[in-house]
C-alpha positions in Angstrom: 99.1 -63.5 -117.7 101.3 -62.4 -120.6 100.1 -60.1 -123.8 102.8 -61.4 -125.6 102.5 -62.0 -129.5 103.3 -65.1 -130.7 106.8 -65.3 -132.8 107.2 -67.3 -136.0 107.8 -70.1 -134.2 104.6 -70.4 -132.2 102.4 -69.9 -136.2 104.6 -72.6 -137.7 102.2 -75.5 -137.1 102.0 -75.9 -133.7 101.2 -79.7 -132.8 98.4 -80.4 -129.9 96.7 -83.2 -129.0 93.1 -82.5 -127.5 91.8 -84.7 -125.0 88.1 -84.3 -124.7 84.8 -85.9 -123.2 83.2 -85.6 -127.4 81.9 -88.0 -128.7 80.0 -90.0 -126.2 76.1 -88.8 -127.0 76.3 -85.7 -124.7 75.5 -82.7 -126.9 76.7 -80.7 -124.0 80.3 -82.2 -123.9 80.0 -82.1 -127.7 79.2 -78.1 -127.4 82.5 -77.8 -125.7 84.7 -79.5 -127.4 83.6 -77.8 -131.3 84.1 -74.5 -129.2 87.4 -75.5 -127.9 88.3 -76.7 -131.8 87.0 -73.5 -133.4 89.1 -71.6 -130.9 92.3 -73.2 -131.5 91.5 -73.0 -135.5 90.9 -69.1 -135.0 94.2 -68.3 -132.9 96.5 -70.5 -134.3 95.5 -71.0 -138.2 98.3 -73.8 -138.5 97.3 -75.7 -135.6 97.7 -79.5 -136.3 95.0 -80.9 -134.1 94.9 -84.8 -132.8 91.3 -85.0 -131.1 90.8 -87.5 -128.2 87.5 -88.7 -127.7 84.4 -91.2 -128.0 83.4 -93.1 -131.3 81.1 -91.0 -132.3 84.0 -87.7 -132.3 83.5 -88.3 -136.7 80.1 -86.5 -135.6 81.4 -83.2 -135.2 82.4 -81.1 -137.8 84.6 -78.9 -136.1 86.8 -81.9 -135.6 86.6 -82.6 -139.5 90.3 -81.8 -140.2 91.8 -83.5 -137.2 93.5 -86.5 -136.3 91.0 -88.6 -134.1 92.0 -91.6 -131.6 89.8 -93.1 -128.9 90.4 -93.2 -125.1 91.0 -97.2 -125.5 93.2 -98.7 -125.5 95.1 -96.2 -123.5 98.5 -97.6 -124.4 98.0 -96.1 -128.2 98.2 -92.5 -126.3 102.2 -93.1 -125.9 103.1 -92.5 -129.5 100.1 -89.6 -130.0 101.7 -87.6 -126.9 105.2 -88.3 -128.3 104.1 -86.4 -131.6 102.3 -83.8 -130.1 103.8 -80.5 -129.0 101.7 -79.9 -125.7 99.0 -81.8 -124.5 95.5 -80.0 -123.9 92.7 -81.6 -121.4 89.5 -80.1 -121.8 87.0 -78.8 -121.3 84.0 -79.6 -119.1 83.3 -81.8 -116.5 86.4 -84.0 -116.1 88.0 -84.6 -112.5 84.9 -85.5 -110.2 84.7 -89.1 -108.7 80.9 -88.8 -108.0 79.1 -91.5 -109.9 79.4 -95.1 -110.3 78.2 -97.3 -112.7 75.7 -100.6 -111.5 77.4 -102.4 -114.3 80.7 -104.7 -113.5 82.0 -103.9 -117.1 82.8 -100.4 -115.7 83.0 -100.7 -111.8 85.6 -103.3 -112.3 87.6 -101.6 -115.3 87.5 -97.6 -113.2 90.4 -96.6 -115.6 87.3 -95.5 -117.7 86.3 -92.7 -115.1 87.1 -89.6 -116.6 89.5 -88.7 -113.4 91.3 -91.8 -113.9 92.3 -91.1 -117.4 92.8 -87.6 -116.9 95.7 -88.6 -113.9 97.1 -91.1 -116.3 97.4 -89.0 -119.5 98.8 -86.3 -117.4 101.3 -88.5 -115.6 102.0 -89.7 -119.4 102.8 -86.0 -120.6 105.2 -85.2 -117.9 106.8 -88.4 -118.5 107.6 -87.8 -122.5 108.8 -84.2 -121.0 105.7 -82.5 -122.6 103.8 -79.3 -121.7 99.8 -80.1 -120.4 97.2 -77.5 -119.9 93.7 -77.8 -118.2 91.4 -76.1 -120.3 88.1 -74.6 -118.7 87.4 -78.4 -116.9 85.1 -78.4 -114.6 86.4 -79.9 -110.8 84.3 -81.4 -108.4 82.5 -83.3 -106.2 85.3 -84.9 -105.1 83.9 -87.1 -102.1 87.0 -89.4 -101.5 90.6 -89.1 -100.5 91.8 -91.2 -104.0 89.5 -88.7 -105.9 91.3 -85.7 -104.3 94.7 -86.8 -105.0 94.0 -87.5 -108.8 92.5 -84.5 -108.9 95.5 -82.7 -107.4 98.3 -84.8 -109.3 96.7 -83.5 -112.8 96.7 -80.1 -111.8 100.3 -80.1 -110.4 101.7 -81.7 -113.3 99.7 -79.1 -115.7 101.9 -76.0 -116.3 98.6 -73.9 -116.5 95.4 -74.8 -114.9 92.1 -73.2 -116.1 88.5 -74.5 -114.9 85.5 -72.9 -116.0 83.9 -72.0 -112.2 84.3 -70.4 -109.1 83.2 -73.9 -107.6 85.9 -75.7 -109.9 88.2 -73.4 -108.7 87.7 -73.8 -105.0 87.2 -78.1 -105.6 91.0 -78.0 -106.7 92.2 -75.5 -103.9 90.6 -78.0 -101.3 92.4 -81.0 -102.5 95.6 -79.0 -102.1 96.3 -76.9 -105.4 97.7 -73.5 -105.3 94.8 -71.4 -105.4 96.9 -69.0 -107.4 98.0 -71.2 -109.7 94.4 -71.3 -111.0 92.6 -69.2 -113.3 88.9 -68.9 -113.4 87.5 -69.1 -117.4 84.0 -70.2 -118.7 81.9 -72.8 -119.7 83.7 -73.1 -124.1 80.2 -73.7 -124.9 79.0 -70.2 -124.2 80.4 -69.0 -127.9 78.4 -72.1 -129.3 77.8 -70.1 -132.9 73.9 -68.9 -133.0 72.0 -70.3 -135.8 70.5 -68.3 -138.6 66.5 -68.1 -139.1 67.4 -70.8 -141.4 68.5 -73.5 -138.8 65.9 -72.6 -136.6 63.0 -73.0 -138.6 64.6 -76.3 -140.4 64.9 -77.5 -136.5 61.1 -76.9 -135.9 59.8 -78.1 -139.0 62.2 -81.6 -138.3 60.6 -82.1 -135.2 57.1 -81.2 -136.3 56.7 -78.5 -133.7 55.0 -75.8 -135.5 51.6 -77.4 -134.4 52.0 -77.0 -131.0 50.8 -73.8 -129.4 52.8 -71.2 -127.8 54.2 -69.8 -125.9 57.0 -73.2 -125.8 58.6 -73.9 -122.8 61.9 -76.4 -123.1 62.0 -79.0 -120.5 65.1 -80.7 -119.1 65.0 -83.9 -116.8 68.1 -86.5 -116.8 68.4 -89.2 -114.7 69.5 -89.0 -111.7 69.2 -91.6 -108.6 73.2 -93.4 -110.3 75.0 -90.1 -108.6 76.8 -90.8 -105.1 78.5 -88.6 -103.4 75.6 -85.7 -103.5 73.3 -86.6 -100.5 69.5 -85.7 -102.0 70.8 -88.3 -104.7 68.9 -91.1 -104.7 65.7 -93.5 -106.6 63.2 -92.1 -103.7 64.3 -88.5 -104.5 64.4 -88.8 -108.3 60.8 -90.1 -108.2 59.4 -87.0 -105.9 61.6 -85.0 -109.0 60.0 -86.7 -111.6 56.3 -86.2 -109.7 57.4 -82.7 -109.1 58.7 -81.8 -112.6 55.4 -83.4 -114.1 52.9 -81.6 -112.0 54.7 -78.5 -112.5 54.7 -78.5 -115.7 51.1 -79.8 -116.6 50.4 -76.4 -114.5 52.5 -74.2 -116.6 50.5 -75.7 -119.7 47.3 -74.9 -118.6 47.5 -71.7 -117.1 49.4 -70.4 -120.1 47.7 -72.4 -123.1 51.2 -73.3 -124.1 53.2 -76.2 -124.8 56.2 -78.1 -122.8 59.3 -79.4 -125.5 61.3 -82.4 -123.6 64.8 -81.5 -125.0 67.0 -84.5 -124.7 70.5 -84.1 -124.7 72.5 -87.3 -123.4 71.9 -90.5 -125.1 73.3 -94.0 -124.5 73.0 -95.2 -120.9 72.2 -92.4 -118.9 69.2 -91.1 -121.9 67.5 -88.3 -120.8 64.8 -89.7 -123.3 62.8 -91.9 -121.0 62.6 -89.8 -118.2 61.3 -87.1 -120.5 58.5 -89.1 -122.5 57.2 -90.3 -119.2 57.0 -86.8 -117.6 55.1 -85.6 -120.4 53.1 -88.6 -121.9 49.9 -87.6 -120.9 50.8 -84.3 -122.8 52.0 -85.6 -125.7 48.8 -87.1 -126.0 46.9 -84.3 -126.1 49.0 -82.6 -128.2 50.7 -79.8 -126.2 54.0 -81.2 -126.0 56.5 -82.9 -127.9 60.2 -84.6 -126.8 63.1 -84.1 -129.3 66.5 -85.7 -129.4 68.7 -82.9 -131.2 71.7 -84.9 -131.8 74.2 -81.7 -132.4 75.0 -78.6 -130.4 74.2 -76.8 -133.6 70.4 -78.8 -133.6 70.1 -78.3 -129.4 70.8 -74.2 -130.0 68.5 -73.9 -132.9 65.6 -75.6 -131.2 66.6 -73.6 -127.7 66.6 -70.3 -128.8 62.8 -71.2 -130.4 61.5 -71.4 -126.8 60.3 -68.9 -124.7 61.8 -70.0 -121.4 63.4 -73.5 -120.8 63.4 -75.6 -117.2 65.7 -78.0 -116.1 68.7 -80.5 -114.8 71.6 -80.2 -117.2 73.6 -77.3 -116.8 74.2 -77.0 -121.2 70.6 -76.8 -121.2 71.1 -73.7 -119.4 74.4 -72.8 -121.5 71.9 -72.9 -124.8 69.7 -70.6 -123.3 71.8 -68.1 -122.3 73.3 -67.9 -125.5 69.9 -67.3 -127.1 68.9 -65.2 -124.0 66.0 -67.3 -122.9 65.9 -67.4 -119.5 65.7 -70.6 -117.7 64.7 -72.2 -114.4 67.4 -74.3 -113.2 66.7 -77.4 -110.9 70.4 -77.7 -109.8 71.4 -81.4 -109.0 75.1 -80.4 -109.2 76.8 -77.6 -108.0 78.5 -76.8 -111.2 74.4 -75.4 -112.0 73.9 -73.6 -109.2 77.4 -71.9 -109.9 76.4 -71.1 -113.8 73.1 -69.7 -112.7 75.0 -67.3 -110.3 77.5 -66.2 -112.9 74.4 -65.5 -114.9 73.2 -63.5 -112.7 70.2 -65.9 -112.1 70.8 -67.0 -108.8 66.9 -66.4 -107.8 65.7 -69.1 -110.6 68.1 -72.1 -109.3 65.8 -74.6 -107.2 67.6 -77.0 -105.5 66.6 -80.5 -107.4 66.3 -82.5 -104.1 63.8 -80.6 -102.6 62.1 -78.8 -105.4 58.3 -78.8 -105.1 55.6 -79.2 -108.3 54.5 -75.3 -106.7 57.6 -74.0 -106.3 58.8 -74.9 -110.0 55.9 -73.6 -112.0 55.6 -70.3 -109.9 59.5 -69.7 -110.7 58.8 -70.7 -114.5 55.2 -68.3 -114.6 57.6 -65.9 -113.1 60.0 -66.2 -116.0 57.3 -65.9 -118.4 55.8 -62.5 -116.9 59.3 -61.1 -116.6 61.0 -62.4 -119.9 61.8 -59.2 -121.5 63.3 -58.1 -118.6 65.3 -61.0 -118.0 66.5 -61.5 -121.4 68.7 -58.3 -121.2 69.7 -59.7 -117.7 70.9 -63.1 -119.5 72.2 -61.1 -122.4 74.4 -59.2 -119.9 75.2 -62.1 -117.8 76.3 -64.4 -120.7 78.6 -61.6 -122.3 80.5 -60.9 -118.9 80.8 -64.5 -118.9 81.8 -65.2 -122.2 84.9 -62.6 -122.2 86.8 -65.4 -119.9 86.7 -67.8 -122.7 89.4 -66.4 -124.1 91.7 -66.7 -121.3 92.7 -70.8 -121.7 93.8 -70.2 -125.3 95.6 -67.4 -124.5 97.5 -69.1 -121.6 98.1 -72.0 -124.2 99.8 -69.3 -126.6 101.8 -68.2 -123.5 102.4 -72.1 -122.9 103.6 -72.5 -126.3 106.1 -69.3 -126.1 107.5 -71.2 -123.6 109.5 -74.0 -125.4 109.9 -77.6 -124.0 109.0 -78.4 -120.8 111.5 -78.3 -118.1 113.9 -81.7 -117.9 112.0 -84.9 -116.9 111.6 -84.9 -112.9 114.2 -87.8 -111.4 113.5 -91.3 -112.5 112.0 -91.3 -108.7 109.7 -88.8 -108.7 108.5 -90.5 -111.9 108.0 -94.1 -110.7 105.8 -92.5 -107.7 103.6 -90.4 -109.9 102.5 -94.2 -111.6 102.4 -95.7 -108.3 100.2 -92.6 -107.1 97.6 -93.4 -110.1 97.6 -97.1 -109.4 97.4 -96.6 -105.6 94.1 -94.0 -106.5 92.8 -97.2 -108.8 93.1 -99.1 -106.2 91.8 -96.7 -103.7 88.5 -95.9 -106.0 87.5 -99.5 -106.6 87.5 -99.8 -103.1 85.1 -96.6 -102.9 82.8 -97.8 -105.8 82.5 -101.2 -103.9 81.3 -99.4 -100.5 78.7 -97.7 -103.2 77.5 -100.3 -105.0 77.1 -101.8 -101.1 75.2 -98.7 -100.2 72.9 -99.2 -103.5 72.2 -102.6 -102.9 70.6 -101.7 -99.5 68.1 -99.0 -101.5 67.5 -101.0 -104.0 69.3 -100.0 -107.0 69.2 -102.8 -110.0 71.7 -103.3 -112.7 70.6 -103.6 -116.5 69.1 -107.4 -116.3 67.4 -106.6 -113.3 69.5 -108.2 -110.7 70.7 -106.3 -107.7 74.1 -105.0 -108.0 75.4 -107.5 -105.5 76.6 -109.4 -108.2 78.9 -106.6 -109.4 80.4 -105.4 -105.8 81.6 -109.2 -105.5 83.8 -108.7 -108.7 85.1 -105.3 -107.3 86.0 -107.5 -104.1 87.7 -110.0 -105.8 89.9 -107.1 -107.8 90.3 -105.3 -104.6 91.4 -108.3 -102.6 88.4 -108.0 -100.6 86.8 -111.4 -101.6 
């Protein structure tokens, strides 16, 4: 990788449109995104920013100054990438065909999958003979053959690819991509700004937390039964979680006199609200616990680095904490976890969610507790190590922008397969998500009106020619 400075050229208001999972009630994906922003603003002062993402993108302030556009319709993305200089995708979780939706306004419309649009604004950028990066994404599971091939069409198009994992890294090589063509950054939400005294205490005082007695532990639960493609996934599973999670931490609460905070931080469909308030219900109600909907990175870190140790699911959870150097017990449903723990340094608190026990979570959390001091300076030094690589994806941009225009369009060809290649992998996914709503309907998975999901695998049949 170049140390090159950038010439005039590159500070003279370099054009790039951001493409970004913002903006959809995840104050994870949020987290990355206002990192990614506050980057770009830093190292290139002049940057004129167009910000894909979700309807609530006017949320974050880091995107204040930019241009904003929705994912939909996709076809207003032509004139965006015609005006943009190079075309960014990240960060965060992006190219993974693991979930479906019981819900025939998405199964039937899988252009909406994040590796779906990914291919297609990719294939759009080579085809308006403009440079594309992947910045820090995240890669993986990728359980089926049309998954692996959009996967590996993004990254081959991209002139640099950066993913913010080992596991990332080794997702991309197995569906075919140079391994050396890959660089290995970090999570963008690890240099998530730290809040002053200020923040914090406004945070507590919102929630009405100053009542509860200490020491706090932060508690993390999403759902979790929707995800296909990871074995242990499934309703029978997530309940034994849930029973797990709830025991655990009714134990933790007793033994230590403390309190448990449920910290939600995805709303909208896949709320990790509900789960939370029924974990801790009977808690609530005696007044040692509380659950709290922080509804910006800048709340979820204030209200983090309050706690004394935090347990659970989502990997930013974990992200918060480590920035605030609280250590954390993780209960790793998805590799992309297990793999932050490890770069943490934290390996020995990561339980895998399937088969975690009530025991075996509240001895790993009393263990925290005993050893926090200790542990803090282990997180402190595990999140600094880490957070040196998040420099690397802007820097590659900066080479990326040194380079000029892309090279000349591939052959008229070359081009009319890389559209077929993204319909054939529509195709090819609709046909996946129908053999997984199939699978669902024999375990009993219900869409929202309570019906079985039968309903919604005959419309992906009829789309699929399958009828």
């Amino acid at each position: 990788m170049s140390d090159r400075r950038a010439p005039e050229r590159l500070v003279s208001a370099p054009r790039i449109l951001l493409a970004t999972a913002a903006g959809y009630s995840n104050v994870g994906d949020d987290a990355i995104a206002a990192a990614i922003l506050a980057r770009l603003a830093d190292e290139l002062p002049d940057v004129r920013l167009t910000v894909v993402g979700g309807r609530h993108l006017e949320d974050l302030p880091e995107a204040g100054r930019a241009a904003r556009l929705g994912w939909r319709p996709f076809d207003r993305m032509t004139d965006a990438v015609r005006d943009a200089d190079a075309v960014v995708i990240g960060g965060g979780g992006l190219l993974y065909d693991s979930t479906f939706r019981a819900d025939v306004a998405d199964v039937s419309r899988p252009s909406v999958q994040w590796l779906i649009r990914v291919a297609q604004l990719a294939t759009l950028a080579r085809k308006e003979r403009r440079q594309m990066m992947l910045y820090a994404v995240g890669a993986g599971p990728l359980v089926s053959g049309a998954g692996r091939e959009l996967a590996r069409l993004a990254a081959e198009i991209a002139a640099c690819v950066t993913v913010r994992d080992q596991y990332s890294r080794q997702a991309l090589t197995n569906c075919g991509v140079r391994a050396s063509r890959i660089y290995v950054a970090a999570d963008p939400a690890l240099e998530t700004a730290p809040p002053s005294a200020e923040q914090a205490e406004a945070e507590v005082r919102r929630w009405g937390l100053s009542r509860l007695p200490r020491p706090w532990i932060a508690l993390n639960v999403r759902p979790w039964f929707r995800f296909q493609g990871v074995p242990l996934a499934s309703r029978p599973k997530m309940d034994h979680l849930r029973e797990s999670v709830e025991q655990a931490v009714r134990r933790i609460v007793e033994e230590t006199g403390g309190s448990a905070i449920g910290i939600a931080l995805q709303g909208g469909r896949d709320a990790d609200r509900p789960v939370l308030r029924r974990i801790l219900q009977n808690l609530v109600k005696r007044g040692r616990a509380a659950v709290v909907a922080p509804a910006s990175p800048q709340s979820a870190q204030a209200l983090i680095a309050q706690m004394e140790i935090a347990v659970g699911m989502r990997l930013h959870l974990h992200v918060f904490a480590a920035n605030a150097q609280v250590p954390s017990v993780a209960l790793a449903y998805d590799p992309k976890v297990e793999c932050f723990m490890s770069d943490l340094g934290m390996s020995e608190f990561a339980l895998a969610a399937g088969g975690a026990t009530a025991d075996a979570i509240a001895e790993a959390a009393m263990r925290a507790l005993r050893q926090r001091e200790q542990l803090r300076e282990e997180v402190r030094r595990g999140r600094e190590s880490m957070r040196e690589r998040c420099a690397i994806p802007s820097r590659m941009l900066k080479d990326m922008l040194l380079g000029g225009p892309a090279e000349p369009a591939v052959a008229e060809a070359q081009d009319r397969r890389a559209k077929e290649t993204v319909w054939e992998a529509e195709h090819a996914a609709l046909e996946h998500y129908s053999d997984s709503l199939e699978r669902s309907a024999r375990i009993g998975v219900v869409g929202r009106a309570g019906e079985p999901v039968r309903w919604a695998m005959e419309a992906v049949r009829r789309l699929t020619g399958r009828a």
